[in-house]
TISELO-264258 format. One record per residue: chain; z, x, y of N, C-alpha, C in turn; residue number from 1. Coordinates in steps of 0.02 Angstrom, whole numbers. Layout:
N
  chaine     n_w     n_u     n_v    ca_w    ca_u    ca_v     c_w     c_u     c_v  num
       A       Z       X       Y       Z       X       Y       Z       X       Y  NUM
...
% end
This chain:
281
  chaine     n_w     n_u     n_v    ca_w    ca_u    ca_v     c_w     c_u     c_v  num
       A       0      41     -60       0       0       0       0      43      63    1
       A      35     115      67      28     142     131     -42     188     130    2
       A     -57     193      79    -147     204      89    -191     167     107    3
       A    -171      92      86    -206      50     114    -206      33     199    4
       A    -139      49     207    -112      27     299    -146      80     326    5
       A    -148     153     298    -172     223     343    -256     215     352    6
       A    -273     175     285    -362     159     306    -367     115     334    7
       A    -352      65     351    -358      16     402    -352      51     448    8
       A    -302      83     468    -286     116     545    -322     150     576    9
       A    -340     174     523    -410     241     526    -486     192     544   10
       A    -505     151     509    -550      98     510    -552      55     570   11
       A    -493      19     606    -491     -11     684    -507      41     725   12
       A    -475     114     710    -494     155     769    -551     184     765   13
       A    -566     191     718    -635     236     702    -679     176     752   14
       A    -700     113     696    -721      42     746    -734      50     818   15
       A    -673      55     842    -652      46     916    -679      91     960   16
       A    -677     156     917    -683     228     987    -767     225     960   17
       A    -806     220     911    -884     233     921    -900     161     942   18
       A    -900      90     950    -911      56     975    -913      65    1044   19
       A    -842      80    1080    -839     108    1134    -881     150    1149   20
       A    -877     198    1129    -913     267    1154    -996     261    1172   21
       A   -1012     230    1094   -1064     213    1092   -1118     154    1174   22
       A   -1057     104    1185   -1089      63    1232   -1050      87    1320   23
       A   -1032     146    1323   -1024     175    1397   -1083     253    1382   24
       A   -1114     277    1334   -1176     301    1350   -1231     263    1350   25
       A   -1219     218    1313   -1286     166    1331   -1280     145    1410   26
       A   -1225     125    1432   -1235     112    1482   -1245     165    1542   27
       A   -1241     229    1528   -1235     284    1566   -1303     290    1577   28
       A   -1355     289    1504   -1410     307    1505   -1441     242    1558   29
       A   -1423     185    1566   -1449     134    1629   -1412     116    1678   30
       A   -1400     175    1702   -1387     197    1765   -1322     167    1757   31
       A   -1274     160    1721   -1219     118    1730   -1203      32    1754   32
       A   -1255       3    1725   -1261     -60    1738   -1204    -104    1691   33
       A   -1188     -83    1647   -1156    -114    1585   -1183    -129    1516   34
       A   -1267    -101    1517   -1298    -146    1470   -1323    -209    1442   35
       A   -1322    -248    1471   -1365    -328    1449   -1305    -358    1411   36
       A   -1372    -391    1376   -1330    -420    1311   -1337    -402    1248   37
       A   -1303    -440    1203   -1294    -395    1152   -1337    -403    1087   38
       A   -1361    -359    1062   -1408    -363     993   -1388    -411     958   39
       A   -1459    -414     894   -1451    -458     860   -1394    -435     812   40
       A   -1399    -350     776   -1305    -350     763   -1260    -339     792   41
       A   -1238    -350     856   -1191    -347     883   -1161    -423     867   42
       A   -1211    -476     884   -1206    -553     882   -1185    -559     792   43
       A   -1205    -533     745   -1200    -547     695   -1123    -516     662   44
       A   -1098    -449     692   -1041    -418     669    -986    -470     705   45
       A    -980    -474     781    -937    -533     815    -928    -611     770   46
       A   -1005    -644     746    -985    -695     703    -959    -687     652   47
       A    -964    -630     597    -928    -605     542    -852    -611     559   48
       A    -851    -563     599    -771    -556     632    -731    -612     644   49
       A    -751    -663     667    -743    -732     676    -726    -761     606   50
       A    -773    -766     580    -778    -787     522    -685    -752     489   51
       A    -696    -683     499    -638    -678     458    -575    -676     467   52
       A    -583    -673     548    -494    -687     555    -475    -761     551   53
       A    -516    -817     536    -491    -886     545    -466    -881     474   54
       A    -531    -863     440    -520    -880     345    -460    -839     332   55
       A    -442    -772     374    -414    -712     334    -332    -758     351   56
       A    -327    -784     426    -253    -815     427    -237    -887     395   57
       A    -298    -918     388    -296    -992     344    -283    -986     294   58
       A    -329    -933     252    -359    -931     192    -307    -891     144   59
       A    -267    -840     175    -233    -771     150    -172    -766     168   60
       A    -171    -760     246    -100    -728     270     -44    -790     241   61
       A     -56    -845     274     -16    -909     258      10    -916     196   62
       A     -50    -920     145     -35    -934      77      11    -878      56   63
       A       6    -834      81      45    -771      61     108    -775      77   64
       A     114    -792     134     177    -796     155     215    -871     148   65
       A     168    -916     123     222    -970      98     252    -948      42   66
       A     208    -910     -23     238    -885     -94     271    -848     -71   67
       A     272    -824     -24     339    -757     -30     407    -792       7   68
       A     389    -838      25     454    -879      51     466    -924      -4   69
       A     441    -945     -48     472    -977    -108     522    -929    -161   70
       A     501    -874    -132     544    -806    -185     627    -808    -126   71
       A     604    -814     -60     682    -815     -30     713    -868     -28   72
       A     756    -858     -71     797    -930     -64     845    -942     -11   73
       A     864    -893      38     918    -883      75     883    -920     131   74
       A     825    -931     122     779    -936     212     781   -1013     193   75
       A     800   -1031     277     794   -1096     265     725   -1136     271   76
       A     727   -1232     257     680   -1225     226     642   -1242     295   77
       A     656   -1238     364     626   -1247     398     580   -1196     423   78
       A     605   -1100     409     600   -1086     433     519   -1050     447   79
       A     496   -1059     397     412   -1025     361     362   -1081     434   80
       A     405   -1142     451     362   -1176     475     370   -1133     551   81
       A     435   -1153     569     443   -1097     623     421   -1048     644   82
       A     400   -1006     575     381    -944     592     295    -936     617   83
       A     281    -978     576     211    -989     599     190   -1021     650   84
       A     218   -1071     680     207   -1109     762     229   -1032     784   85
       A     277   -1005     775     284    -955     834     255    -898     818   86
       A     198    -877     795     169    -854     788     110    -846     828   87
       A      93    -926     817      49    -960     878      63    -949     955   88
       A     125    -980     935     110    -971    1029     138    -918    1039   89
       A     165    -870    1010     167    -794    1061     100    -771    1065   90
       A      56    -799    1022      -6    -780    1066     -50    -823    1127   91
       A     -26    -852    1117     -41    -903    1173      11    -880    1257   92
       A      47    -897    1240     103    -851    1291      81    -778    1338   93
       A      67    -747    1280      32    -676    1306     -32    -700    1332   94
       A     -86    -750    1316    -141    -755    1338    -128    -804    1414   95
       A     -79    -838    1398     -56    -835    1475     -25    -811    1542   96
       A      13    -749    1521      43    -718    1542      -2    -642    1570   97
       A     -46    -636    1506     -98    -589    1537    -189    -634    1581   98
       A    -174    -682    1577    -241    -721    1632    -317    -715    1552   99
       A    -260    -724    1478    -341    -718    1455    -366    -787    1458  100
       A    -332    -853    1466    -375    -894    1469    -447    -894    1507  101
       A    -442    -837    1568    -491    -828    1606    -552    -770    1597  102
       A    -527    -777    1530    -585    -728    1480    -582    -665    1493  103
       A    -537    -624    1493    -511    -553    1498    -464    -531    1438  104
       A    -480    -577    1408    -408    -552    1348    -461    -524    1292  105
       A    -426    -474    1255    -476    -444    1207    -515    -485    1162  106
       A    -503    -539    1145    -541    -571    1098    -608    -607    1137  107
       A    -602    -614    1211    -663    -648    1234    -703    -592    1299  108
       A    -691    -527    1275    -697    -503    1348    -777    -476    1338  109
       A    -832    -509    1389    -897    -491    1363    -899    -437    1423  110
       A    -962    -406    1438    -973    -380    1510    -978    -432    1579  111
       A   -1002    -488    1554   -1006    -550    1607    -930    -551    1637  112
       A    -882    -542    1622    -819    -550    1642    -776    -504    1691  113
       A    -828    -463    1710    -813    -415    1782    -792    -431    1820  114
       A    -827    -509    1852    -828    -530    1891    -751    -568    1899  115
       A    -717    -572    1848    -664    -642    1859    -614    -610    1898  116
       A    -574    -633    1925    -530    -636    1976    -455    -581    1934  117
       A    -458    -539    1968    -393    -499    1926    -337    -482    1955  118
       A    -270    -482    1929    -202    -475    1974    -209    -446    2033  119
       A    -169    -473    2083    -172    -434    2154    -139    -378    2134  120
       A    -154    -311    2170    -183    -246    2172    -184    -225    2119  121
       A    -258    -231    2079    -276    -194    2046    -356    -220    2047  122
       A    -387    -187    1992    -475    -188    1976    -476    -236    1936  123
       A    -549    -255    1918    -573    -315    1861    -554    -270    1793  124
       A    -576    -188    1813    -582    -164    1745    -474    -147    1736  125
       A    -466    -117    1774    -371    -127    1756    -344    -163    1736  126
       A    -354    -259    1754    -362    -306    1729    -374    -319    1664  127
       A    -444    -300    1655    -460    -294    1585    -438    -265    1513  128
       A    -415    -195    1553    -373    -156    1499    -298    -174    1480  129
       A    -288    -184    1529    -226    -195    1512    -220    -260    1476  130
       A    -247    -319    1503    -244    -369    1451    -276    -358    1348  131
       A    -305    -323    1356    -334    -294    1306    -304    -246    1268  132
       A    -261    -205    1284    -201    -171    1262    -143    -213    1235  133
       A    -128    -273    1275     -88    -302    1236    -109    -337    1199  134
       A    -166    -390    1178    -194    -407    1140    -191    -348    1053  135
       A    -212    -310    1077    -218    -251    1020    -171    -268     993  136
       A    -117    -241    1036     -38    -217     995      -5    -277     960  137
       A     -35    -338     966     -22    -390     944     -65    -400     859  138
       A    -132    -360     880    -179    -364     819    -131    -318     781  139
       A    -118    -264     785     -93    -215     750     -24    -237     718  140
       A      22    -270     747      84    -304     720      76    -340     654  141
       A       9    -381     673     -18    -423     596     -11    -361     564  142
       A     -63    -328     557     -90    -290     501     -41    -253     489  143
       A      41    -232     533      73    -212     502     121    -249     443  144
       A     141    -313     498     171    -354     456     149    -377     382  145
       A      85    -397     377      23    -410     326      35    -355     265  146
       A      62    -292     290      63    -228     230     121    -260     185  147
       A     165    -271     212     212    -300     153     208    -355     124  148
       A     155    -395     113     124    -446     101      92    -443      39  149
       A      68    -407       5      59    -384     -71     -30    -364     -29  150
       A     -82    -318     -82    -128    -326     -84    -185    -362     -58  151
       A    -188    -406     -92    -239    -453     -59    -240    -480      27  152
       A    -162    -485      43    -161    -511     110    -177    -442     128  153
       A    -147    -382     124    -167    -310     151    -244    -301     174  154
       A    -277    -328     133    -343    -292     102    -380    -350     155  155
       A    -362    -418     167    -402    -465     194    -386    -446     260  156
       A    -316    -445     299    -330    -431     359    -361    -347     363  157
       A    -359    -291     341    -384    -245     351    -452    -252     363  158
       A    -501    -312     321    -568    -302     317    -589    -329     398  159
       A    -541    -402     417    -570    -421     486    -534    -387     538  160
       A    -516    -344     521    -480    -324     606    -525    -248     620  161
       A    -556    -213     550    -591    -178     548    -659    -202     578  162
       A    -688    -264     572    -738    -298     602    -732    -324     665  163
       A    -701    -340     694    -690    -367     748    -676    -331     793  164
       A    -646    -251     794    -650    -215     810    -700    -189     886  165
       A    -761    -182     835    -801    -138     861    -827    -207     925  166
       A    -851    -268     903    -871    -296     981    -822    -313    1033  167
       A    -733    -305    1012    -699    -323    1071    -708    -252    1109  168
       A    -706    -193    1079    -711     -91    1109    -783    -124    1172  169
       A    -827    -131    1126    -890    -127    1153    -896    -179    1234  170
       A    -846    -240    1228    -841    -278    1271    -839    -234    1329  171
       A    -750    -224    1333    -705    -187    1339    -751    -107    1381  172
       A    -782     -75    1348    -835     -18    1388    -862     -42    1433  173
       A    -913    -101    1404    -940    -129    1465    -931    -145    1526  174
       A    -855    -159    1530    -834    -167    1585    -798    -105    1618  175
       A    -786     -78    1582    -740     -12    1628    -797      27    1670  176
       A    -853      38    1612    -936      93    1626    -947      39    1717  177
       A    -932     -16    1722    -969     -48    1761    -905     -40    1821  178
       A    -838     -14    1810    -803     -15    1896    -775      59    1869  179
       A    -784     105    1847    -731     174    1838    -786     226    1816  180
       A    -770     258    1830    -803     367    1822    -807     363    1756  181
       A    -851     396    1716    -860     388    1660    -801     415    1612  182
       A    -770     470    1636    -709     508    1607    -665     467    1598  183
       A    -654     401    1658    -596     378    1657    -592     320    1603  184
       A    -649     286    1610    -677     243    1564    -672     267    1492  185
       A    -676     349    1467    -667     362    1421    -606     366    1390  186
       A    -559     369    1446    -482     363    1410    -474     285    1420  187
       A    -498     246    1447    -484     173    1424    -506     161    1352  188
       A    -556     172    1329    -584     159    1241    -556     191    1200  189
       A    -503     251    1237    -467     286    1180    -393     254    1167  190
       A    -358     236    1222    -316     190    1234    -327     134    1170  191
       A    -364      95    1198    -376      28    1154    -381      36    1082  192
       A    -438      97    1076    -450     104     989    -393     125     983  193
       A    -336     165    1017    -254     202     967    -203     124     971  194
       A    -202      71    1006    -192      36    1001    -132     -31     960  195
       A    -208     -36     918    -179     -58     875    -160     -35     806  196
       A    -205      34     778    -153      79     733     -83      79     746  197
       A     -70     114     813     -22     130     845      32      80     816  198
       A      43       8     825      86     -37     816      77     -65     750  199
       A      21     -59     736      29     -67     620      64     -28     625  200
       A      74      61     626     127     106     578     192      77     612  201
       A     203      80     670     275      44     706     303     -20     653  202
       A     252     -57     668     269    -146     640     269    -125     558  203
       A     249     -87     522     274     -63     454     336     -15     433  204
       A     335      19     492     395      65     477     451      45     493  205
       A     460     -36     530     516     -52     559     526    -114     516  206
       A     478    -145     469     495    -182     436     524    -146     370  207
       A     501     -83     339     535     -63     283     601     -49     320  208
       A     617       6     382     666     -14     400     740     -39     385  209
       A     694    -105     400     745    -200     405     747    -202     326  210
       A     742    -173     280     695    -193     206     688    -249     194  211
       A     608    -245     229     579    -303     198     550    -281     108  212
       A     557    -235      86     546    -233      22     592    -254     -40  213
       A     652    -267      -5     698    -295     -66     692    -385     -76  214
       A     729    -362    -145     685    -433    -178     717    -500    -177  215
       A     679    -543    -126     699    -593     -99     713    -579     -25  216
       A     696    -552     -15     714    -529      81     669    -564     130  217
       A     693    -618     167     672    -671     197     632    -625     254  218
       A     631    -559     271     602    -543     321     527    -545     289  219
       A     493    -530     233     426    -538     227     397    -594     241  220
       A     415    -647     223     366    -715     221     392    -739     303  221
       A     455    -708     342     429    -726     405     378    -689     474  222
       A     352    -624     451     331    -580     448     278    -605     440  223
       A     247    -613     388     186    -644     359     152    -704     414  224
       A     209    -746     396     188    -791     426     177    -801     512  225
       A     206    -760     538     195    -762     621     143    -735     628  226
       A     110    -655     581      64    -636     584      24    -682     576  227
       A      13    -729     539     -33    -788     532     -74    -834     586  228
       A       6    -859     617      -8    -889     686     -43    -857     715  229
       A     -19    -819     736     -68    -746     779    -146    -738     763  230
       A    -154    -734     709    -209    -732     673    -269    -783     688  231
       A    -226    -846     662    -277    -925     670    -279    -932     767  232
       A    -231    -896     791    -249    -915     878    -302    -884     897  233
       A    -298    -801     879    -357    -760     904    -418    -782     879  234
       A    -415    -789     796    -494    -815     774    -508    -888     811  235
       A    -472    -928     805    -506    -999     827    -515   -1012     889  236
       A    -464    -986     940    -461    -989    1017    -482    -957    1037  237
       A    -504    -911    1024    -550    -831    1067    -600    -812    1029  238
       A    -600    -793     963    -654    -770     925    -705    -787     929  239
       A    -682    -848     875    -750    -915     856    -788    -936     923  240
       A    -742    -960     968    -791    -991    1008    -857    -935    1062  241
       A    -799    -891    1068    -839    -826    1106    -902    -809    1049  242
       A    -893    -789    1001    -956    -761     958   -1004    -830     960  243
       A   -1002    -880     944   -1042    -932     950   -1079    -968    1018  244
       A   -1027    -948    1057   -1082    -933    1141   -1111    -884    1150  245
       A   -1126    -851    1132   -1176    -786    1107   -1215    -792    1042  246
       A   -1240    -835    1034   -1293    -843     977   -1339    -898    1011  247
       A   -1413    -884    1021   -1473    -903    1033   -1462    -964     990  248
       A   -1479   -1019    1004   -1475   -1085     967   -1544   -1092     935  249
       A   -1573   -1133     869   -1615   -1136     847   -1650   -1220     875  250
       A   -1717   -1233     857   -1725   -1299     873   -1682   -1345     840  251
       A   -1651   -1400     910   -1630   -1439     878   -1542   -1417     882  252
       A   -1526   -1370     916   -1486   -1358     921   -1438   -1322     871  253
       A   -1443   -1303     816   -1416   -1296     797   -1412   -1213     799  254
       A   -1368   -1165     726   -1371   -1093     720   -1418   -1061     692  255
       A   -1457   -1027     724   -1486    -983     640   -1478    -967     599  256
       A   -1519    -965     542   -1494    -956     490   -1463    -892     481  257
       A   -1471    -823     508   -1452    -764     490   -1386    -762     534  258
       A   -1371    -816     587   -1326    -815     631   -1266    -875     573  259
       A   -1296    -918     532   -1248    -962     484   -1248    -907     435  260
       A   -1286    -874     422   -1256    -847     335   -1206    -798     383  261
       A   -1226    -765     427   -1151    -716     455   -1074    -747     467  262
       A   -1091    -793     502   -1029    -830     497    -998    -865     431  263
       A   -1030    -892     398   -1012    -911     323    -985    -851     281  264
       A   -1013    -786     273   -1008    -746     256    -947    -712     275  265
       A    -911    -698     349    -844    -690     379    -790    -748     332  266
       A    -820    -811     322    -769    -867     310    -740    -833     246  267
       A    -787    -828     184    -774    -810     125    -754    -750      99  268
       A    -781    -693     140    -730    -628     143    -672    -606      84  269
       A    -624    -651     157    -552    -664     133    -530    -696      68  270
       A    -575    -744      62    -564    -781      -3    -572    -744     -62  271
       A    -628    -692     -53    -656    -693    -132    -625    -619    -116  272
       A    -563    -552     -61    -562    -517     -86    -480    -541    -113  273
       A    -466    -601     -90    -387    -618    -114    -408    -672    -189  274
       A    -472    -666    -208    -466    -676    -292    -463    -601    -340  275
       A    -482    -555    -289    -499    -486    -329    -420    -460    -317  276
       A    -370    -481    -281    -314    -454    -284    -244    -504    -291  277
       A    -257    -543    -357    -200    -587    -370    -145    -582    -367  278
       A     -99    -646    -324     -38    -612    -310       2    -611    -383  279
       A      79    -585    -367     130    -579    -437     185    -629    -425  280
       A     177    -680    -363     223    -717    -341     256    -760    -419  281
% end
């Protein structure tokens, strides 16, 4: 399991810093405009990503953490529900508290979003980072919390946070390349990609800690489960809808097909890698 947490960590940042990197020389090479919009895989990795943090906290984290709260008998029986509303809204909270409803929070931040209105004294792009930094450290808490979760939940959030990754970095460049010196801009993408590693090894090393590894220890399945909340807010409230306003509509309104099998494809992910890793509940 801590091989599994150190490749994930390695995997969001890796993600994060060439996504980044990658879209502040693109934008260097045009004159620093920000770059347009975004490819057809850029549009296709964002719907994946989508795809998998909804399925990965519906589909995985939850279920995981209800069985592991049927193993604590000490936890009461309200509390799995608890844990998961508040899961929710501490992300909601933070998305209010940092102005992401106004599309600066890492899960919706495109280059179009330069423009939005950012705390008095500071920049759109300061604004940006910083809301985006805490967003991270919030991603990273799951995936720490998620490690003591057996396998399969490990392995499912590792795969979407590794995906999702690279278009919030790439957002995220876009906007710094477009108000900051390129140097400076470069320690913003390094920031963000250390991130959320940064708070997986924290949010793991402080749950063994607490031991959440002894048997019956109510701290996993509440653990689990907030990560969850967290999870279903970012994919459904920020993800989903952001990646799907960025997909070219077909006649008739509807998705394309290479734009539905990507998103379908994010949904199931989670599912079929938490049949390849059955729990022992």
């Amino acid at each position: 399991m801590v091989l599994l947490l150190l490749a994930t960590c390695a995997a969001m940042f890796a993600a994060a810093l060439a996504a980044g990197r990658l879209t502040l020389a693109a934008a260097a090479g045009e004159g620093g405009e920000g770059g347009g919009g975004p490819g057809v895989s850029s549009t296709a990795c964002a719907l994946a990503g989508a795809g998998l943090l909804v399925s990965c906290g519906l589909g995985v984290v939850v279920v995981e953490g209800f069985h592991a709260a049927e193993t604590s008998p000490s936890l009461p029986h309200w509390a799995p529900a608890a844990a998961l509303v508040a899961g929710f809204g501490a992300q909601l909270a933070l998305d209010a508290g940092s102005g992401g409803g106004g599309g600066c929070g890492d899960h919706v931040l495109l280059p179009s979003t330069s423009s939005a209105a950012p705390p008095a004294g500071s920049g759109p792009a300061s604004a940006a980072l910083t809301a985006m930094l805490a967003h991270a450290a919030a991603d990273g808490v799951a995936v720490g919390a998620a490690a003591g979760g057996g396998a399969a939940a490990a392995a499912a959030v590792a795969l979407a946070m590794a995906a999702h990754k690279a278009p919030a970095a790439a957002g995220l460049a876009a906007t710094l390349a477009a108000h900051w010196p390129a140097a400076r801009a470069r320690e913003g993408v390094l920031l963000f990609a250390a991130a959320s590693p940064a708070a997986a090894l924290a949010t793991a090393g402080l749950l063994a800690a607490l031991g959440a590894g002894a048997a019956g220890s109510p701290i996993v399945p509440i653990a689990l489960l907030a990560s969850g909340g967290s999870l279903i807010y970012a994919g459904a409230v920020h993800v989903l809808p952001a990646a799907l306003a960025r997909v070219p509509r077909a006649r008739g309104g509807g998705l394309e097909t290479a734009a539905a099998a990507a998103l379908a494809g994010g949904f199931f992910a989670p599912v079929f890698v938490a049949a390849c890793f059955p729990h022992e509940h």
